[in-house]
Each structure stands twice: as structure tokens, then as C-alpha cells.
PAZALO-794901 format. One line per 10 residues: their letters; for each residue x, z, y of C-alpha. Coordinates in nm, 2 decimals. Each point is the difference from the previous one (the first is absolute). Layout:
a	X/Z/Y | ...
END
This chain:
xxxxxxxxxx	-3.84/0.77/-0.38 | 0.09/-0.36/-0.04 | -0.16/-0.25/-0.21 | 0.24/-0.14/-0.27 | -0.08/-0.41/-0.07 | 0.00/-0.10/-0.37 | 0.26/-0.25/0.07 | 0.37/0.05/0.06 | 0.35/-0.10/0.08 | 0.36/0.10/0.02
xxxxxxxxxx	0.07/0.19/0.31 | 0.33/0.13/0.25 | -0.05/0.21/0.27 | 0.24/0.13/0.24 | -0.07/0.24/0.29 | 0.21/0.15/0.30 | -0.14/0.22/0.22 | 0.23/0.05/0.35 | 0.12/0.37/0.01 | 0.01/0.24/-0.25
xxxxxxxxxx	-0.13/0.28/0.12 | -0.19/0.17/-0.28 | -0.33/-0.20/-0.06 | -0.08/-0.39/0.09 | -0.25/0.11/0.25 | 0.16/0.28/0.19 | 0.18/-0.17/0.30 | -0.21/-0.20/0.25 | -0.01/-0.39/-0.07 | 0.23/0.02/-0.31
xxxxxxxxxx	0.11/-0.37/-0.10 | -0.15/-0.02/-0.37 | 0.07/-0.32/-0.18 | -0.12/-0.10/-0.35 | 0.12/-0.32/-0.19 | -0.21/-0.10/-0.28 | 0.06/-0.27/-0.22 | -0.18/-0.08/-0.34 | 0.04/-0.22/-0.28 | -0.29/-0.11/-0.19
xxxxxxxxxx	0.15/-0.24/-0.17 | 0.32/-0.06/-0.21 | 0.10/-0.33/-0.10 | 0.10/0.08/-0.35 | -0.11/0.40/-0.05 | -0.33/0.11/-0.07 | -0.19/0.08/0.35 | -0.02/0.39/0.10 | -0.37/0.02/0.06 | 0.02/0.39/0.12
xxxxxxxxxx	0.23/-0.03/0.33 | -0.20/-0.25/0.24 | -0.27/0.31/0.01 | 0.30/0.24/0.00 | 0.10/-0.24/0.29 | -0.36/0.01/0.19 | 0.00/0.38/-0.02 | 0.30/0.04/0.14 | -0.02/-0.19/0.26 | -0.35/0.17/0.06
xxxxxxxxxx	0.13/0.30/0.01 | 0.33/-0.05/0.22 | -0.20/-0.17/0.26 | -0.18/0.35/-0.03 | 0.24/0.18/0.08 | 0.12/-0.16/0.29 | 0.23/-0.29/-0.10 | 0.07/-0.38/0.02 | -0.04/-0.17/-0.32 | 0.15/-0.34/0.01
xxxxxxxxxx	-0.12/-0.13/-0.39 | 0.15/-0.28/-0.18 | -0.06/-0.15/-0.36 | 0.12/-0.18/-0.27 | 0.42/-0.01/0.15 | 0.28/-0.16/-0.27 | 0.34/0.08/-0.01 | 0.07/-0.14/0.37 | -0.33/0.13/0.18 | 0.07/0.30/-0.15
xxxxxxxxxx	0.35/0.03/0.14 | -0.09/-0.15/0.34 | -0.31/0.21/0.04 | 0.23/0.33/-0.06 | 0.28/-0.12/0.20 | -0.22/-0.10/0.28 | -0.19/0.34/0.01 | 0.35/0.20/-0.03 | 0.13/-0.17/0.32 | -0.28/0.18/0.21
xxxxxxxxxx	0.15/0.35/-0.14 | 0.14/0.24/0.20 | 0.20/0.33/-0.08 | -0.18/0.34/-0.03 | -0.30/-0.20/-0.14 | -0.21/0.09/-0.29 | -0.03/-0.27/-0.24 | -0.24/-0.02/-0.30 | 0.05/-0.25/-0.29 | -0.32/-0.07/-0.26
xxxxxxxxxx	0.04/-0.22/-0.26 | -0.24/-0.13/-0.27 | 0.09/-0.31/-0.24 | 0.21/-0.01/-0.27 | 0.35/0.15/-0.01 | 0.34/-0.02/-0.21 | 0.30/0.17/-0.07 | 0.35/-0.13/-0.07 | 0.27/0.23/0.22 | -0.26/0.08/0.28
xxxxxxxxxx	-0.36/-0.05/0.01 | -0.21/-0.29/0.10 | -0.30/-0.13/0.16 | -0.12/-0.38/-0.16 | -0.10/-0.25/0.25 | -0.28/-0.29/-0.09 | 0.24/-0.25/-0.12 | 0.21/0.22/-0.22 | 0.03/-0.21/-0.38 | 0.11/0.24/-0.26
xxxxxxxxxx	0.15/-0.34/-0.18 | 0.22/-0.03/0.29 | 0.35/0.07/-0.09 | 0.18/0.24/0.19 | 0.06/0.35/0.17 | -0.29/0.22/0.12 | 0.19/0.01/0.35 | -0.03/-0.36/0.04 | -0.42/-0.03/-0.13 | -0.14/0.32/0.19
xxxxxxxxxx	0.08/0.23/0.29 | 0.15/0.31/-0.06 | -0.13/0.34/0.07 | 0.37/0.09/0.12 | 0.03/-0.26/0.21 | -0.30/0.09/0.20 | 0.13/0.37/0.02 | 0.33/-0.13/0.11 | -0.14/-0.21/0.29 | -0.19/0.32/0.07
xxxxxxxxxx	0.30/0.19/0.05 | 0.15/-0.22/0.18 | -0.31/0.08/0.29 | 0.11/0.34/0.01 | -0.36/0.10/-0.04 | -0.14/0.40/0.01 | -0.16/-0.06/-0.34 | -0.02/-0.27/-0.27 | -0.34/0.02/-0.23 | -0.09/-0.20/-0.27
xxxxxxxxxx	-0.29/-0.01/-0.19 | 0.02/-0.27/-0.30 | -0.19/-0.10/-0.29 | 0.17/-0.24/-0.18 | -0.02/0.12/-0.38 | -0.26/-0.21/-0.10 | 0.01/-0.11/-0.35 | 0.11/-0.39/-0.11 | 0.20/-0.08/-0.33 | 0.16/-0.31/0.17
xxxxxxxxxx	0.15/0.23/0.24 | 0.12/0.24/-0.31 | 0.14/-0.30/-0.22 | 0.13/-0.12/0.31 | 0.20/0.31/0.07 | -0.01/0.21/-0.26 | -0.14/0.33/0.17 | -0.38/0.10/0.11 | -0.08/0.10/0.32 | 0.23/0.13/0.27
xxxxxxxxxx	0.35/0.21/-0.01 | 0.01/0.33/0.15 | 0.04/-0.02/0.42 | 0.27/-0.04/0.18 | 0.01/0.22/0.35 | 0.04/0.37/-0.02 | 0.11/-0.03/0.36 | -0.15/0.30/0.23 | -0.24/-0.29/0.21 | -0.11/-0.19/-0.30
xxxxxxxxxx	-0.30/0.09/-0.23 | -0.06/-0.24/-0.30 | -0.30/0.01/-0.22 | -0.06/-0.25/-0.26 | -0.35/-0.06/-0.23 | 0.12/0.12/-0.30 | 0.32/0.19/-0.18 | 0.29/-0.21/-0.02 | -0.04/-0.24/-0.30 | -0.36/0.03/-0.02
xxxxxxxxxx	-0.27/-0.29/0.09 | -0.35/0.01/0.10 | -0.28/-0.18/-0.17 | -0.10/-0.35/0.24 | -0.39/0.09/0.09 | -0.25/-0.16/0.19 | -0.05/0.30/0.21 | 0.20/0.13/0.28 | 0.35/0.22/-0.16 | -0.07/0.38/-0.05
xxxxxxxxxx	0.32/0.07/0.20 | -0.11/-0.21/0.34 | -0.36/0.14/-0.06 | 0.14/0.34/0.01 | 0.26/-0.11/0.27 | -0.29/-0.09/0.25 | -0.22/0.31/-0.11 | 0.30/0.23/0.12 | 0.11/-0.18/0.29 | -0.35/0.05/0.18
xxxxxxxxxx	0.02/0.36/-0.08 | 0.09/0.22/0.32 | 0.27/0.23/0.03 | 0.20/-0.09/-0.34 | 0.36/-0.10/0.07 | 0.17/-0.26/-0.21 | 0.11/0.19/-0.24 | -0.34/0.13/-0.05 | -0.14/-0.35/-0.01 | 0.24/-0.09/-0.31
xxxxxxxxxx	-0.09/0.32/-0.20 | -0.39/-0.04/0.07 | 0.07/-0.40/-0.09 | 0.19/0.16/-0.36 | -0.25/0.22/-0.04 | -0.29/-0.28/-0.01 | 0.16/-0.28/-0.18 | 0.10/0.21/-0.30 | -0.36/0.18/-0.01 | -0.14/-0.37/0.03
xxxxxxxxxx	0.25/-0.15/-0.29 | 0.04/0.31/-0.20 | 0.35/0.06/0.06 | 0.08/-0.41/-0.09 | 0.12/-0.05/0.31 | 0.19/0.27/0.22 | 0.10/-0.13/0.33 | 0.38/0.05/0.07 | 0.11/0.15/0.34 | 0.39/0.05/0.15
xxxxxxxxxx	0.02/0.20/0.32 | -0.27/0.14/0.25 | -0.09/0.03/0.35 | -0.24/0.22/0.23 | -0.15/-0.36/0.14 | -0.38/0.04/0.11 | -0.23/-0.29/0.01 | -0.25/0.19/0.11 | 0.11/0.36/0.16 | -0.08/0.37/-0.08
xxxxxxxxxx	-0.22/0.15/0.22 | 0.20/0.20/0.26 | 0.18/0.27/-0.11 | -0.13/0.36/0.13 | 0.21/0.16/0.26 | 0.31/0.20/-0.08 | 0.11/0.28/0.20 | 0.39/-0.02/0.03 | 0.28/0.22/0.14 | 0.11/-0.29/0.22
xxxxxxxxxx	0.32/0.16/0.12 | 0.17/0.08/-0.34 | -0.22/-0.21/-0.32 | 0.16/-0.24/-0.09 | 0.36/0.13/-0.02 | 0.26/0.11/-0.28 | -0.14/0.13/-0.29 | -0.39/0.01/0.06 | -0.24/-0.03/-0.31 | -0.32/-0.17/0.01
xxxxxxxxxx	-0.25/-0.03/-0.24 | -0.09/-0.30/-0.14 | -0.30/-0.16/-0.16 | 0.14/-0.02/-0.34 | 0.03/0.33/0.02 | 0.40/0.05/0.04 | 0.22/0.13/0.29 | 0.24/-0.25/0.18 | 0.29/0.10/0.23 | 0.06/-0.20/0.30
xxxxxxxxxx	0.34/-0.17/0.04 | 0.14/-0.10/0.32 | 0.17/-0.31/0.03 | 0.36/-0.02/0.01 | 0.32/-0.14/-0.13 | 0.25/0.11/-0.27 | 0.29/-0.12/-0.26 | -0.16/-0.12/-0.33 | 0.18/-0.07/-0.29 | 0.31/0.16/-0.16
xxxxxxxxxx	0.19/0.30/0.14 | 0.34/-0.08/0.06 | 0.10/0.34/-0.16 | -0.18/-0.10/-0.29 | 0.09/-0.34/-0.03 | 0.20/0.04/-0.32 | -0.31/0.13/-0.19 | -0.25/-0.24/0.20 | -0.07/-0.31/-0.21 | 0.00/-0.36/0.18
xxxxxxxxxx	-0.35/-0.03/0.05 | 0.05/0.30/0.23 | 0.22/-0.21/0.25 | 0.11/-0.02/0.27 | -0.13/0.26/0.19 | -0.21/-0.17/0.30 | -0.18/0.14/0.34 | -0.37/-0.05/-0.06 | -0.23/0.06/0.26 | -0.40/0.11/-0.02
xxxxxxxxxx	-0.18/-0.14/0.33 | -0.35/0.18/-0.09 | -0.06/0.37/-0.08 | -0.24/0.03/-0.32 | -0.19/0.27/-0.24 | 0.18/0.04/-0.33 | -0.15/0.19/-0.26 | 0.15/0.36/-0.03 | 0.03/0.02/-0.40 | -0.15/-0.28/-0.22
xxxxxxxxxx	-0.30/-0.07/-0.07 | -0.17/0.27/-0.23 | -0.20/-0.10/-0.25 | -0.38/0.15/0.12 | 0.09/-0.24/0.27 | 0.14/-0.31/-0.27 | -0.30/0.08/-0.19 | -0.26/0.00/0.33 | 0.14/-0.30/0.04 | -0.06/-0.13/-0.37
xxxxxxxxxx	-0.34/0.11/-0.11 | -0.18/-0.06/0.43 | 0.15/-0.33/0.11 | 0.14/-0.21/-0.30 | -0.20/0.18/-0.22 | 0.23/-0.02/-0.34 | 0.18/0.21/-0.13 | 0.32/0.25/0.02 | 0.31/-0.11/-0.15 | 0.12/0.19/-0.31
xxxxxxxxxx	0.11/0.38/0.09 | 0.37/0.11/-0.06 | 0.09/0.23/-0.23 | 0.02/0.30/0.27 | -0.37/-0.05/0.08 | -0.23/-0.14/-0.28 | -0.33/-0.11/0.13 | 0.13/0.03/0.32 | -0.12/0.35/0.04 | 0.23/0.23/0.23
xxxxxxxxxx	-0.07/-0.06/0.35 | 0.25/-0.09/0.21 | 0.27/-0.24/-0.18 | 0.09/-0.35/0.13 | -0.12/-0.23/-0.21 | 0.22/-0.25/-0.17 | -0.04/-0.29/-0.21 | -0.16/-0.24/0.25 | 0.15/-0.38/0.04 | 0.12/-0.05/0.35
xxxxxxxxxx	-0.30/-0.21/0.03 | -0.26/0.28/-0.03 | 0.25/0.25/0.21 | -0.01/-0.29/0.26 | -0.43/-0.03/-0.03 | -0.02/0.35/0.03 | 0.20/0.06/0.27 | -0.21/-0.31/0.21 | -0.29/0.16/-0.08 | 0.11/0.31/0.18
xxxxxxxxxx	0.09/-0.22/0.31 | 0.33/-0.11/-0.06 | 0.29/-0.09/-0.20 | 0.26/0.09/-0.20 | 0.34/0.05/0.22 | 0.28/-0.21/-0.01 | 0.34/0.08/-0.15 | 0.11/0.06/0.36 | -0.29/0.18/0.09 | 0.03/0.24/-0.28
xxxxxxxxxx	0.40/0.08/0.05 | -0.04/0.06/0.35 | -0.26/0.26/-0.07 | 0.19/0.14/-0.33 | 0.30/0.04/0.24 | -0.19/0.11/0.29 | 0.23/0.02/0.23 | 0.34/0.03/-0.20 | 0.24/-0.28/0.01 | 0.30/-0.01/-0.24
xxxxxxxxxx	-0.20/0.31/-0.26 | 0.07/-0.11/-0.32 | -0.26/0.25/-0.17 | -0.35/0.11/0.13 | 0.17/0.31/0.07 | 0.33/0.12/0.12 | 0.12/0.06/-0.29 | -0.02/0.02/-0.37 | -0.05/0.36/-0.03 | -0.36/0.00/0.18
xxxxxxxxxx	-0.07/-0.30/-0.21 | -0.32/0.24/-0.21 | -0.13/0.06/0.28 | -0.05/-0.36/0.16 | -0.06/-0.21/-0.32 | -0.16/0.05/-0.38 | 0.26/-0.20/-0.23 | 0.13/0.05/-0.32 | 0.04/0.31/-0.17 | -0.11/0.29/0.14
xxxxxxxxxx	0.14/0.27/0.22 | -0.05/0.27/0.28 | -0.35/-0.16/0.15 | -0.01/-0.27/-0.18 | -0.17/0.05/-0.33 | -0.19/-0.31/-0.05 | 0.09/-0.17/-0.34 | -0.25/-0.32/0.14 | -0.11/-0.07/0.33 | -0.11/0.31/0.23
xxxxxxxxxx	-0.29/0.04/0.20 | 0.05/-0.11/0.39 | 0.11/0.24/0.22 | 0.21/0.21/-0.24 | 0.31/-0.07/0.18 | 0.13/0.03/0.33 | -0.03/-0.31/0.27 | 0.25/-0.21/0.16 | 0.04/0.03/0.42 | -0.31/-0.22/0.04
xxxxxxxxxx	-0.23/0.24/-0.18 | -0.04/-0.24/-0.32 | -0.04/0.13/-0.35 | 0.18/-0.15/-0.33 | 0.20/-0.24/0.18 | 0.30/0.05/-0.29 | -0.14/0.05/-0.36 | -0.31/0.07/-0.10 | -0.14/-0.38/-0.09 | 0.19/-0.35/0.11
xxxxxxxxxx	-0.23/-0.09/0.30 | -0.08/-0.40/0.01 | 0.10/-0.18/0.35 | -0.15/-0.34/0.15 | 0.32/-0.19/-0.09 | 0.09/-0.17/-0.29 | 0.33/0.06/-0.15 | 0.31/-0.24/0.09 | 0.33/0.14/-0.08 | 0.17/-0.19/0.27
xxxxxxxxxx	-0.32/0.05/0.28 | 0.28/0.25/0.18 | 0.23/-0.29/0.10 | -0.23/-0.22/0.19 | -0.29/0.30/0.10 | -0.14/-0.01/0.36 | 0.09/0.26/0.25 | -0.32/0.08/0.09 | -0.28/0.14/-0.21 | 0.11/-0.20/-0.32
xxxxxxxxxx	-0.29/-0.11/-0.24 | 0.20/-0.07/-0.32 | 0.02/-0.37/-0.19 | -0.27/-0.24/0.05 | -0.02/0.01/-0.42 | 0.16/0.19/-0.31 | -0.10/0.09/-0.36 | 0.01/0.32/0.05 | -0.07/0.31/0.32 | 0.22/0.21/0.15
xxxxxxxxxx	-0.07/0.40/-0.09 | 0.20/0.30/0.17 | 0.05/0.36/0.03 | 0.09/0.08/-0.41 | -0.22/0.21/-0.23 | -0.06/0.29/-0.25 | 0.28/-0.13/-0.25 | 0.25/-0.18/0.30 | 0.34/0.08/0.00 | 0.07/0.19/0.32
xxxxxxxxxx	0.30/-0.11/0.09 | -0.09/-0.36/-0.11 | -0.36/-0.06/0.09 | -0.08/0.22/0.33 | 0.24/-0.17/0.19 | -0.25/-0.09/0.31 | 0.19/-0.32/0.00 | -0.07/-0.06/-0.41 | -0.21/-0.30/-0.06 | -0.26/-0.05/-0.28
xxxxxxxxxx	-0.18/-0.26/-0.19 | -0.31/-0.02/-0.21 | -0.27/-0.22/-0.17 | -0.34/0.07/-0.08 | -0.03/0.44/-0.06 | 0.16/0.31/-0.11 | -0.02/0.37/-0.07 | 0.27/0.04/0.29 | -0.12/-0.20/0.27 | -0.29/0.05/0.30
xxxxxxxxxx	-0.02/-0.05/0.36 | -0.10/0.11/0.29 | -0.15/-0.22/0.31 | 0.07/-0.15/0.34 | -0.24/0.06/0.30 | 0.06/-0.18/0.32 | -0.02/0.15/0.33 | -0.30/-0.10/0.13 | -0.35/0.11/0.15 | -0.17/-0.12/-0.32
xxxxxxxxxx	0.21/0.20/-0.18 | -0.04/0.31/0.18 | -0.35/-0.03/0.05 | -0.03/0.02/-0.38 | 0.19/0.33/-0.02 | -0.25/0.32/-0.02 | 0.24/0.26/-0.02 | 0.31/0.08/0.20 | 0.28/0.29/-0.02 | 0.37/0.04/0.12
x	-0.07/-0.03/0.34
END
């Protein structure tokens, strides 16, 4: 373990390994590159004693695990931006970049990070007195790099900066792209005490990065878990987005014997580790959007009706996620609690419901945990339709609608007043469960009415930013001939009775070597 001085400063760290791969260490000669800089001194704020040991023990531990730390201290407003300019030029696409911060922060339309010279008497716009957190993610992007991480702990407290701006600590994150993972020291609009010791959240952060065989994900959750034990639940550090990144890799996984010649194809199951079964999807292509023969029902953010293509097979969950494996989830690896229970299932105590009530926040933690994601709007139409172009309805047509989907009312096999448990219904072409009614399943995108217009061809991602996130497939009280159109689009903030999810697995080794079981082939 590394020693932490008494003495600190202000620190920013960025880091880029060369590949993705799955771990920093699993390709020969990876390019790992750390930028540190560290402010121990602001002109006219208060000095941050705790991040010059933060900025040691990162550094210590980086050159650890194999990287090139290039430290700097003390930048204002121009070194800062010329130090992070300069180091952005060397990028180059399919990356992995890692951003840590530590120094004070602001909030005023985006978030920012203060430089040395920063006066809080200074007239003026944040924009113009610090650097933006969206502005480095935008330069990012512009790299076109695998992933984008950043670590930043910038909610240390200072009443200047309050008075100044009238808000404490830093806004919620921006960046619930699919290759961007966000955590921030505390809940949005919370601070953190100044101390003369090095921050609970870096402590923790270089704890769990020395740990072998925890992927990022993992890293953030054992980080949560330690800073909240350590403050008593004052300070709860606040994450957007995961990623199965290893700074240190599993041990190899044990063999697994596979029928070569037919696994993976069409409708295979596999296990998983979070103890749910996921269908494999080939890639392909389709029409998403509105059906032209339903294009007097179909409302504009339906439209037009665009060829999509999917360039990689995946796994997709065959119903959504149950509850034993939601509450798994819950009590082994964030270690809080459940969310409320509907009214269907009080305590939560009938196996074998999806569970509901989650933000798309913990659907999207839970579902990197498990090794993946949730899937994209595109993702998830291509498999709801799975395979059939210009179907207005899951089914052919209306009259087999009870036995595809739980909606409202009830009739012939559907006699479900609330949500049903998984697997009550029949499944769609691709072998998925619940893919109309049931519970709203949350998507990766957030919600723009007008994303249609201007989408990308292939494998769309959804706006760079919303409000609110995109959920499909209709539920236990949906209007049929409204809400299980495949091409209906829905949006949500924060939880409900009526909405779940179910998760994304990419098709990869690492995710079949994490499979234990396999069927259907």
C-alpha cells in the first residue's frame, strides 16, 4: 500500500491506454499514458490540502500498473488549457482515455474544473474563468476514442464559490453515451469537507484500482461502497454509465467446451453470471420506424421509416430481468436496498416477476455489472421485430394479441391485472420473451422527438443528451393498438410501477467465457 503525505494539492489526471481490449495490461507493449497536473495553490481560494497526496498516490500507483505518468502542478486558466490541448493532439481513435480530476469545481450550464488564477470577484461567465467538463468530452469525441473515462473530484466545499454561483458542488454528469463512464465525488449538489488528509473517494479509487480482476464497473461500486462506509453516507459518489475495462485482469477463464459447428447461431441461450438467460442475435439490417400501413395512427416521433443496420451480433436478455436476480444484484454488489414493491408483489415475494421501479441509472449499473449494457433503441427494435419488416404488431394480427403480450384488461391467456411473471407468454421469432407488454423496458438512448430525421444508418446510439430516456415495448395497462406498436416510442424520468429492462451482452470471448450454462443448440 502507498504511503499518503500529510501535505496536499489540487490534482488532474488523465490517462489513455492504446487499444481497448479488455484490461490495460492484456495486449503486449500497450501505450499507457497518464497526465497529471496539481494545483497546490490558488491565488484567491483557500488551498486543497488533500489532492497533492491524492496526486502522489496516483501517480504511484499508475506507474504500477504499467503506465507513463507525465505530472504537472500548479496550471492557471492557460496552462491548463495548453496542457490538455497539447496532450489531446497525441490521441488516436479506438483509444482508452481516462480523465481524474481533483480541485475545486462549479456549475453554471455545464460543469467546471477551476484553474489557479480563477478570482471569484471577477465579473463574468463560468465559460470564460474555468474549463468546462463538456468541452473536454467534446474534444474527446472528436478523437473517436473506444472509451472515454473520467474520474473527478471536484466537490470540495468553498462559500466563495457558492456566493459566487449560487449552487454547491457539481451538477449531475453529462455523457450517457455507450463509451463514456462518468463518476463524480459526491451526489450532484453535494460538497465535501476540505481536509488535510488525502479525499475518501481517491483513497478508495487507488485501493480498487490495484485490485486484480475487478472491471471498471466494479472499481466504481467497491469505490461507493468505501466512501459512504468512511463518511457515513455524507458523501455518495455519483456514477453515469459503465464499462467491463480491467486494470488489472481476471485470471484466465477455465475452458469451455463448445459445439463449434452450430453455438453461436439463432436462438441459442446461454447462462449468464447474473443468473439470467440471453438469446444471441445475429447481426443484420431492417426498416425501423413507422409502418407505412400504419402511418395514419403512427405519431411523428415515429418517422420516417429508415434502413438501420446492426454490424455486430449480441446476447440480449430473453425476458427482463427478474427480481432474485435485481435483488442479487442489490443486497451482493451495491449492497443497499430494493426499490419499493408493486402492488402485485409486496415484499417482493413471488419468484419470478421483472422487477420495476428502477431509474434508468440503476437498470443501466446493473446491466454493466452483468457485462454489458443496456441496448440501443435500434438494437432493441431489430430484436422486437426479429426479422419482420413492415409488422405493425408483435404479432400478425390482433386476434393472437393474448397470447404475445399482457396489456390491459384481461382476456383468453392473459389474466394479469399488473405485470406477469416472465415467460408467461409466447416469444417473438428470435426466441425473446415480453418483448410487447409486460413492463416498459429502458433503452441506452435518450429521448429526442426529432432523433428520426437526422439518425445514422448504421447502429444508431441515440442523442448525445436529453432530459429524459427512451423506453419501448408497452406494458400491463398499454393500449394495444396504441402502445405495442414495435415502432411506438417512449419516454421516462426517474421510476415507475410500469417500467424495467432487460440487458445488452456483446459478442465476445469475455462474454461467453462468463456463461455456465447453455441450451437451444
Amino acid at each position: 500500500m502507498l504511503p499518503w503525505p500529510a501535505k496536499a494539492a489540487s490534482l488532474f489526471l488523465f490517462i489513455c491506454p492504446l487499444g481497448i481490449g479488455l484490461w490495460g495490461q492484456s495486449a503486449p507493449g500497450p501505450r499507457l499514458k497518464a497526465l497529471v497536473i496539481g494545483n497546490a495553490r490558488y491565488r484567491f481560494l483557500p488551498p486543497i490540502p488533500a489532492a497533492r497526496a491524492g496526486a502522489d498516490a496516483m501517480s504511484g500507483v499508475l506507474g504500477d500498473l504499467h503506465f507513463d505518468v507525465v505530472s504537472k502542478r500548479d496550471l492557471t486558466s492557460e496552462s491548463l488549457s495548453k496542457a490538455i490541448q497539447g496532450f489531446i493532439q497525441d490521441l488516436r481513435p479506438d483509444e482508452v482515455c481516462l480523465v481524474y480530476y481533483s480541485g475545486y469545481g462549479i456549475q453554471e450550464t455545464d460543469n467546471y474544473l477551476v484553474p489557479t488564477d480563477f478570482d471569484p470577484q471577477v465579473k463574468g461567465k463560468a465559460y470564460g474563468l474555468a474549463y468546462a467538463v463538456g468541452r473536454l468530452q467534446n474534444l474527446l469525441d472528436d478523437k473517436k476514442l473506444a472509451l472515454k473515462i473520467f474520474f473527478i473530484e471536484a466537490g470540495w466545499e468553498s462559500d466563495r464559490l457558492e456566493q459566487r454561483f449560487g449552487a454547491r458542488g457539481l451538477a449531475s454528469p453529462q455523457g450517457d453515451q455507450a463509451d463514456t463512464v462518468l463518476v463524480f465525488d459526491a451526489a450532484p449538489n453535494k460538497v465535501v469537507p476540505v481536509s488535510g488528509e488525502i479525499g475518501s473517494f481517491t483513497r478508495a479509487l487507488v485501493g480498487a484500482l490495484q485490485k486484480p480482476g475487478l472491471n471498471l464497473t466494479e472499481i466504481v461500486q467497491e469505490v461507493q461502497k468505501e466512501v459512504s462506509a468512511a463518511s457515513r453516507g455524507e458523501q455518495q459518489p455519483y456514477p453515469v454509465g459503465g464499462a467491463s475495462f480491467y486494470f488489472i485482469p481476471p485470471p484466465p477463464p477455465k475452458p469451455v467446451i463448445v459445439l463449434k459447428d452450430i453455438w453461436p447461431k439463432q436462438g441459442s441461450v446461454a447462462w449468464n453470471k447474473d443468473h439470467q438467460e440471453y438469446v444471441y442475435i445475429p447481426k443484420g439490417s431492417f426498416l425501423m420506424g413507422c409502418v407505412p400501413s400504419a402511418e395514419r395512427d403512427c405519431e411523428d416521433n415515429e418517422k420516417p421509416q429508415h434502413p438501420v443496420e446492426i454490424n455486430e451480433p449480441f446476447w440480449l436478455g430473453e425476458t427482463e430481468v427478474e427480481v432474485e436476480a435485481y435483488r442479487y444484484f442489490v443486497k451482493q454488489v451495491i449492497h443497499g436496498k430494493m426499490p419499493k414493491a408493486p402492488m402485485w408483489d409486496g415484499g417482493w415475494k413471488v419468484p419470478g416477476y421483472p422487477i420495476v421501479y428502477v431509474t434508468w441509472e440503476e437498470a443501466q449499473s446493473y446491466c454493466a455489472w452483468a457485462g454489458g449494457r443496456l441496448p440501443t433503441e435500434a438494437e432493441w427494435e431489430y430484436a422486437a421485430r426479429a426479422g419482420s419488416d413492415n409488422q405493425v404488431f408483435p404479432f400478425p394480427d390482433m386476434k393472437q394479441s393474448r397470447a404475445r403480450a399482457n396489456f390491459l384488461g384481461k382476456a383468453g391467456y392473459d389474466q394479469y391485472e399488473g405485470a406477469a411473471p416472465v415467460k408467461k407468454f409466447d416469444p417473438n421469432n428470435f426466441g425473446l420473451f415480453d418483448m410487447a407488454g409486460n413492463v416498459w423496458e429502458w433503452v441506452q438512448d435518450f429521448y429526442s422527438p426529432l432523433y428520426y430525421k437526422d439518425s445514422p444508418n448504421a447502429d444508431p446510439r441515440g442523442p448525445a443528451s436529453g432530459k429524459a430516456h427512451v423506453a419501448r415495448g408497452g406494458s400491463y395497462d398499454s393500449d394495444p393498438v396504441k402502445h405495442l406498436r414495435l415502432s411506438y416510442r417512449a419516454h421516462f424520468e426517474g421510476s415507475a410501477n410500469h417500467v424495467g429492462f432487460r440487458c445488452l451482452l456483446p459478442d465476445t470471448p469475455e462474454t461467453r467465457s462468463q456463461f455456465n450454462k447453455r441450451a437451444g443448440q
